[in-house]
NUTOR-52869 format. One line per field, with one value per atom (N, C-alpha, C): residue in three letters; chain; atom name; x, y, z. Coordinates in steps of 0.02 Angstrom, whole numbers, plus 32768, in hexadecimal, padded with zeros to 4 digits. Layout:
<tornus>
aa <- ALA ... $
ch <- A ... $
at <- CA ... $
xx <- X ... $
yy <- Y ... $
zz <- Z ... $
</tornus>
This chain:
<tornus>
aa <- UNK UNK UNK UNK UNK UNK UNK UNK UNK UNK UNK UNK UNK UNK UNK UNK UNK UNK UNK UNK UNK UNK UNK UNK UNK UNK UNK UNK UNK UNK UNK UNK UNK UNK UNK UNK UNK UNK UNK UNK UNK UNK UNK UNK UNK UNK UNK UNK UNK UNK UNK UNK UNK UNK UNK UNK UNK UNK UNK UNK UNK UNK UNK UNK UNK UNK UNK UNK UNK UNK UNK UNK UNK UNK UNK UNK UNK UNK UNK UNK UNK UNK UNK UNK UNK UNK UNK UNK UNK UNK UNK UNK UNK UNK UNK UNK UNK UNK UNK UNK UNK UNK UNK UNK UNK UNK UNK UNK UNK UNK UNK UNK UNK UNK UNK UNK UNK UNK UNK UNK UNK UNK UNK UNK UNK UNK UNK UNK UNK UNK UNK UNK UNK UNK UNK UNK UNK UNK UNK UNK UNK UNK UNK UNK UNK UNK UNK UNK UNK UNK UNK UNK UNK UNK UNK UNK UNK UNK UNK UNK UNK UNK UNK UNK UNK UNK UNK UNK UNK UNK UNK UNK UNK UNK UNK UNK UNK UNK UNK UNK UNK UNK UNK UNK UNK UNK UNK UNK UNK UNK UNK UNK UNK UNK UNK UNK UNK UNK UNK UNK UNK UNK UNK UNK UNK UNK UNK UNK UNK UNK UNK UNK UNK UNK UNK UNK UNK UNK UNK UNK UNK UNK UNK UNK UNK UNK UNK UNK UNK UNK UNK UNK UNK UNK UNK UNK UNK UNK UNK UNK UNK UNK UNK $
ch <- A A A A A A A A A A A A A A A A A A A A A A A A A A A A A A A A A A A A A A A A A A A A A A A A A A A A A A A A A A A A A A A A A A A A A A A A A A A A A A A A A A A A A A A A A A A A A A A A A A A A A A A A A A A A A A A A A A A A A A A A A A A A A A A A A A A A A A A A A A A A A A A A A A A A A A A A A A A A A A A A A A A A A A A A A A A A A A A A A A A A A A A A A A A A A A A A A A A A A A A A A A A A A A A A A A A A A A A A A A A A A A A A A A A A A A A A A A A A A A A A A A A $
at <- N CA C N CA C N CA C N CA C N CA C N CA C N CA C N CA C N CA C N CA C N CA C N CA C N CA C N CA C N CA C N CA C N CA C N CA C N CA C N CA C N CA C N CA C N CA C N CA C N CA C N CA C N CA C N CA C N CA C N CA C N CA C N CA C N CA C N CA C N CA C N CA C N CA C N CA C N CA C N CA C N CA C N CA C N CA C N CA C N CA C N CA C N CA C N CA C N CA C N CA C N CA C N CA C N CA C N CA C N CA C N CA C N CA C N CA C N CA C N CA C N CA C N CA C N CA C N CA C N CA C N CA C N CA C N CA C N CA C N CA C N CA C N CA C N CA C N CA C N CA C N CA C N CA C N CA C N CA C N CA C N CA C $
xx <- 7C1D 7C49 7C8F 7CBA 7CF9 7D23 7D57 7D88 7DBB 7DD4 7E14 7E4B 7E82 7EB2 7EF0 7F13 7F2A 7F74 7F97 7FDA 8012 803A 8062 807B 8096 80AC 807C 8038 7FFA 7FF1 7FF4 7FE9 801A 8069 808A 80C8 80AE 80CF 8101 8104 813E 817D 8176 81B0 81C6 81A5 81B1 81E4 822F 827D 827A 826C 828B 8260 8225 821E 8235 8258 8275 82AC 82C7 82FC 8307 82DB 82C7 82B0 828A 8272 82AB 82E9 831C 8361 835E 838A 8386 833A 8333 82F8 82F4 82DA 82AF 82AE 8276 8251 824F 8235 81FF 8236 8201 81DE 81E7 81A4 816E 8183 813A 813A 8141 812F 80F9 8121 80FD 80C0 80C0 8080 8048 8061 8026 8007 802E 8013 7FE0 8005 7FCD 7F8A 7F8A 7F64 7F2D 7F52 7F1D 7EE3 7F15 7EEE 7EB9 7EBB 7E8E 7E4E 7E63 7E2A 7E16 7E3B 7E14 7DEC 7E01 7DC8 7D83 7D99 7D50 7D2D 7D46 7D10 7CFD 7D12 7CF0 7CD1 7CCA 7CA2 7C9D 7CE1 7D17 7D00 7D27 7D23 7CFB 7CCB 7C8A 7CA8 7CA9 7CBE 7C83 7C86 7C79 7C89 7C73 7C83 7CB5 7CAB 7CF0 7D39 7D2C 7D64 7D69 7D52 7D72 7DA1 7D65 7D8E 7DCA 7DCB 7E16 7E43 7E33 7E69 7E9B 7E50 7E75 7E95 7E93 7EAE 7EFA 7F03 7F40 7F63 7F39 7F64 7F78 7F49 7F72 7FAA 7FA1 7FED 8020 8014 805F 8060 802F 8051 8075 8055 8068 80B5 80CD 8111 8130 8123 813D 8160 8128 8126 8159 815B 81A1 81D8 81D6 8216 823F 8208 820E 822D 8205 821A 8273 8270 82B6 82F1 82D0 8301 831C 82DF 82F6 8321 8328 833F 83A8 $
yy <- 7ECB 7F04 7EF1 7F2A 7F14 7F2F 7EFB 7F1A 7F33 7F7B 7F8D 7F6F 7F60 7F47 7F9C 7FA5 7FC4 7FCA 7F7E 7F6E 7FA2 7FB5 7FF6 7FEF 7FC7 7FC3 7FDD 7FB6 7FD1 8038 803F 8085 80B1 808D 80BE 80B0 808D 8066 8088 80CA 80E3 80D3 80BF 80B4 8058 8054 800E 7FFB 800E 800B 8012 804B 8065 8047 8039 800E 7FBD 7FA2 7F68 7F51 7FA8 7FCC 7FC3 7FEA 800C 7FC6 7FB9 7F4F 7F22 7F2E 7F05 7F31 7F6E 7F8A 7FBC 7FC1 7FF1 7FCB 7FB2 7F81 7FA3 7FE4 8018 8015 8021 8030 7FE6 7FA2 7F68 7F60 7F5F 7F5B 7F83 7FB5 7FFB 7FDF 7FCD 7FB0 7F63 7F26 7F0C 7F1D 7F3E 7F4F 7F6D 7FA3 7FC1 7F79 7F47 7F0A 7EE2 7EF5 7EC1 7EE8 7F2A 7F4D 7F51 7F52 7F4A 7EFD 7ECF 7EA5 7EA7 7EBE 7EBC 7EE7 7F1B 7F4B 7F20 7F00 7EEA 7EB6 7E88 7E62 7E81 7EC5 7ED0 7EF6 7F11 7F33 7EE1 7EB3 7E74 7E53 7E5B 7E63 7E0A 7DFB 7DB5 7DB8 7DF3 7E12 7E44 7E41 7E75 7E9E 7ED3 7EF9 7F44 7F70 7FB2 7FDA 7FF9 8030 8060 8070 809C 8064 802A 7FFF 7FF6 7FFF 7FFA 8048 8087 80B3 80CA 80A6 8094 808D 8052 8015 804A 806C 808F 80C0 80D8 8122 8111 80D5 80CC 809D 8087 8070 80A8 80FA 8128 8140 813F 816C 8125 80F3 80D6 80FC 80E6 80F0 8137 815B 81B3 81BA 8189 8176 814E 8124 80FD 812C 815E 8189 81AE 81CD 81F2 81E9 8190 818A 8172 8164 8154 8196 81BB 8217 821D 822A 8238 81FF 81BF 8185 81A7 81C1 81CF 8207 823C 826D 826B $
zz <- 7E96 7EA0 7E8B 7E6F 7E3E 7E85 7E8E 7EC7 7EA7 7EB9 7EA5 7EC2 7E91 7EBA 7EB8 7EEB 7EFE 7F1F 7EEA 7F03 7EEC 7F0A 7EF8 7EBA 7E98 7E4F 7E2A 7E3C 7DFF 7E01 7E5E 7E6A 7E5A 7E46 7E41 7E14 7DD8 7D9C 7D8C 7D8F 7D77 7D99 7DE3 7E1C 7E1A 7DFD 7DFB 7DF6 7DF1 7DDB 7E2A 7E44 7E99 7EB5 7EB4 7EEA 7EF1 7EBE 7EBC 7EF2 7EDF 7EEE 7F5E 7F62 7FA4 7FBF 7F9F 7FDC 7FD6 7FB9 7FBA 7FE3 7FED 800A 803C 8041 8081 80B0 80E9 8118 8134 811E 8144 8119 80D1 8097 8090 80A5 808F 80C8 80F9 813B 8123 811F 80FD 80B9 8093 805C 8068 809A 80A5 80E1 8107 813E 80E7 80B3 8095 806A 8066 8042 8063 80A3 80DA 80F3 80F4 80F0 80AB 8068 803B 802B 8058 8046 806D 80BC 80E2 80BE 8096 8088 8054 801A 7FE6 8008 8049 8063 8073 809F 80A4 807C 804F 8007 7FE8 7FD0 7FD2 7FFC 8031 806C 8074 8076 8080 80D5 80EA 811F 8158 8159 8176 81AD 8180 81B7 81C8 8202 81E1 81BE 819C 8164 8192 81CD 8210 8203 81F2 820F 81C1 8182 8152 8137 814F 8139 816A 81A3 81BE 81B7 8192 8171 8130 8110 80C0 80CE 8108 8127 8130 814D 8170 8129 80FF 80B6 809A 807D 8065 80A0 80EB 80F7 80DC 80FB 80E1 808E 805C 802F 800A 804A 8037 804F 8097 80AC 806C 804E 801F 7FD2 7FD1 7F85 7FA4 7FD6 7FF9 7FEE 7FFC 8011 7FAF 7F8B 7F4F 7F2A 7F42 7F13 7F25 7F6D 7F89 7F62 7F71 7F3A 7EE1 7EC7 7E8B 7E92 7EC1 7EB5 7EAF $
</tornus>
């Protein structure tokens, strides 16, 4: 099985200037930046099944990686504006 990786640069290449931006100058922005990192790795552990988990406790995990990153794309949009 091929694991997606799902680090925000790859998901959202175009921001890649502001989010450099936002993890060096907004402390809210890099906590939620780092929690969605620490979060993807946990999921790429268990779709590699590094980690055994249930399928409830993986689609958990991905639920709570898209809101950070739906908070993250937010706070990225409002940055460009």
């Amino acid at each position: 099985m091929t694991i997606e990786h799902h680090d925000l640069v790859h998901e959202l290449p175009e921001y890649r200037e502001q989010i450099h931006t936002l993890k060096m100058e907004n402390s809210h922005f890099a906590r939620l930046f780092d929690e969605y990192h620490m979060v993807t790795k946990d999921v790429e552990r268990m779709e590699s099944e590094v980690e055994p988990v249930s399928t409830r406790t993986e689609e958990e995990h991905k639920l709570k990686r898209l809101q950070l990153k739906d908070q993250l794309y937010a706070m990225l949009k409002d940055a460009g504006n």
